[in-house]
VEXROMI-322601 format. One record per residue (C-alpha): z, x, y; residue in one letter. Coordinates in pm, whole numbers, padded with zeros to 5 digits, always signed. Example, Ala and Ser with C-alpha at 12.3 -4.5 7.8 and 13.67 -1.06 7.14 Angstrom:
2
+00780+01230-00450a
+00714+01367-00106s
// end
This chain:
151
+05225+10906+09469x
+05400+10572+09376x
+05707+10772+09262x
+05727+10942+09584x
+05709+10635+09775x
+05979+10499+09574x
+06237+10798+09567x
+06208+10828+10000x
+06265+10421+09997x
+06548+10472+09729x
+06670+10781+09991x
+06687+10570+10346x
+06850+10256+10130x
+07098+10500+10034x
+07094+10628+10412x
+07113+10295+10533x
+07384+10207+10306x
+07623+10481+10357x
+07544+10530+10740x
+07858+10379+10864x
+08057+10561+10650x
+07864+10864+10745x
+07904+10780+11121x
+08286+10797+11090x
+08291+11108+10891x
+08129+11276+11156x
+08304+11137+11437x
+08651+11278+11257x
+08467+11643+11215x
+08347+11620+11571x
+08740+11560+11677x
+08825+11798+11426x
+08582+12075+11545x
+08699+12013+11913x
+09064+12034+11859x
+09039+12332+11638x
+08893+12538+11907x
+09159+12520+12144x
+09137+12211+12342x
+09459+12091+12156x
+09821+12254+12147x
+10114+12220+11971x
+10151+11989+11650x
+09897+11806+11777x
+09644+11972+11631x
+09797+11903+11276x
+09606+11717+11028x
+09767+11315+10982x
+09832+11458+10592x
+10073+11678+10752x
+10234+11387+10945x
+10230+11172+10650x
+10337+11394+10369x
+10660+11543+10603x
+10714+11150+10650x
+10713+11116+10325x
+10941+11397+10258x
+11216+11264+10532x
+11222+11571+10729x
+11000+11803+10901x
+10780+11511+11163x
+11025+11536+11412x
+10799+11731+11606x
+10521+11597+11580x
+10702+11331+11690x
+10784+11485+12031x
+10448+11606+12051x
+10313+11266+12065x
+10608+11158+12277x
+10462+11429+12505x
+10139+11323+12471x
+10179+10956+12560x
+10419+11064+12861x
+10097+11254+13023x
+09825+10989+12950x
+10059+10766+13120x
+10130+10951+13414x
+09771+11009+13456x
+09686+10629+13412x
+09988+10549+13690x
+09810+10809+13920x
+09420+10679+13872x
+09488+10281+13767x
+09870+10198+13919x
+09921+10094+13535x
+10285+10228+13392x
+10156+10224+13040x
+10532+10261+12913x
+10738+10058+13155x
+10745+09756+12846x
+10916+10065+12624x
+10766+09875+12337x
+10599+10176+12244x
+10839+10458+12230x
+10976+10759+11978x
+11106+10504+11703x
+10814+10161+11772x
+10543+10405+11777x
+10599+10542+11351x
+10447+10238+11191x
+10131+10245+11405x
+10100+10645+11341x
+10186+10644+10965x
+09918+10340+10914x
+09663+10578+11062x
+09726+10849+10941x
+09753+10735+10586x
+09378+10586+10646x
+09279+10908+10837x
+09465+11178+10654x
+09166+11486+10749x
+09181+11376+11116x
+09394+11561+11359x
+09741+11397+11556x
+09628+11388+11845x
+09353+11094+11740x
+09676+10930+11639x
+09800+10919+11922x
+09484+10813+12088x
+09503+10496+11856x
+09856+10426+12007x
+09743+10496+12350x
+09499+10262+12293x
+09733+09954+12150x
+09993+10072+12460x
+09737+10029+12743x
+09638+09706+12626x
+09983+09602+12551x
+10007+09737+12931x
+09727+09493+13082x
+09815+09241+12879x
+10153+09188+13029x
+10032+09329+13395x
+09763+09000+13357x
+10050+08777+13231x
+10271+08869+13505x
+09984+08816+13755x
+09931+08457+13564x
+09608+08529+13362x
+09770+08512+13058x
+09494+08341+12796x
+09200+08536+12958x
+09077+08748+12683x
+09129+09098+12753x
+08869+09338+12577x
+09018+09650+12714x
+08940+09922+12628x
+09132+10336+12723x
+08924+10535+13001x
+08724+10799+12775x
+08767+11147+12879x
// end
């Protein structure tokens, strides 16, 4: 009886231990799951090891590139139409700015898909975008704990 006791305490330690860990895994096979059934086009659906080993090649990312050129062009449009926000009118997110914050993902995220890539630089552009909408409107200083509307 003791031993039994001790293994199912030894188990949810473990649990507890490893549940964040656990928590993203599954949040990367949920994406994963989604986009493989359809919900994603293109290059898009890709895995970030194919985005980071043709970037480490030197050729072949080019279109996943445009894909997430693409990609950032609609979520802003759609952002413009619901908020008024022109998430790419500071063009300091664009085809060439955007490779360092895709390639650090990716390398940390290699069995996710692109397109939660480019959900991580949607993210940094529409707070770049609020940030300098609230500067222009004099706010600047307030913190700003945006966050992207979830779909």
């Amino acid at each position: 009886m003791f031993m039994t006791v001790k293994k199912t305490i030894l188990c949810l330690l473990a649990i507890g231990l490893t549940s964040p860990v656990l928590a993203q895994e599954a949040e990367v096979n949920v994406r994963n799951q989604m986009y493989a059934t359809g919900r994603v086009l293109g290059a898009g659906a890709d895995l970030c090891s194919v985005w980071t080993d043709k970037r480490a090649a030197g050729s072949g990312w080019f279109e996943h590139a445009q894909w997430l050129n693409g990609f950032l062009t609609s979520q802003s449009m759609l952002l413009f139409y619901s908020e008024k926000l022109d998430l790419l009118s500071n063009q300091k997110i664009d085809g060439y700015n955007m490779l360092p914050t895709i390639d650090a993902f990716c390398k940390s995220n290699p069995q996710a898909n692109l397109v939660s890539a480019g959900q991580e630089l949607f993210g940094a552009a529409y707070k770049a975008a609020h940030d300098e909408m609230d500067a222009q409107k004099g706010k600047a200083g307030k913190p700003a704990n945006r966050k992207p509307p979830q779909k």
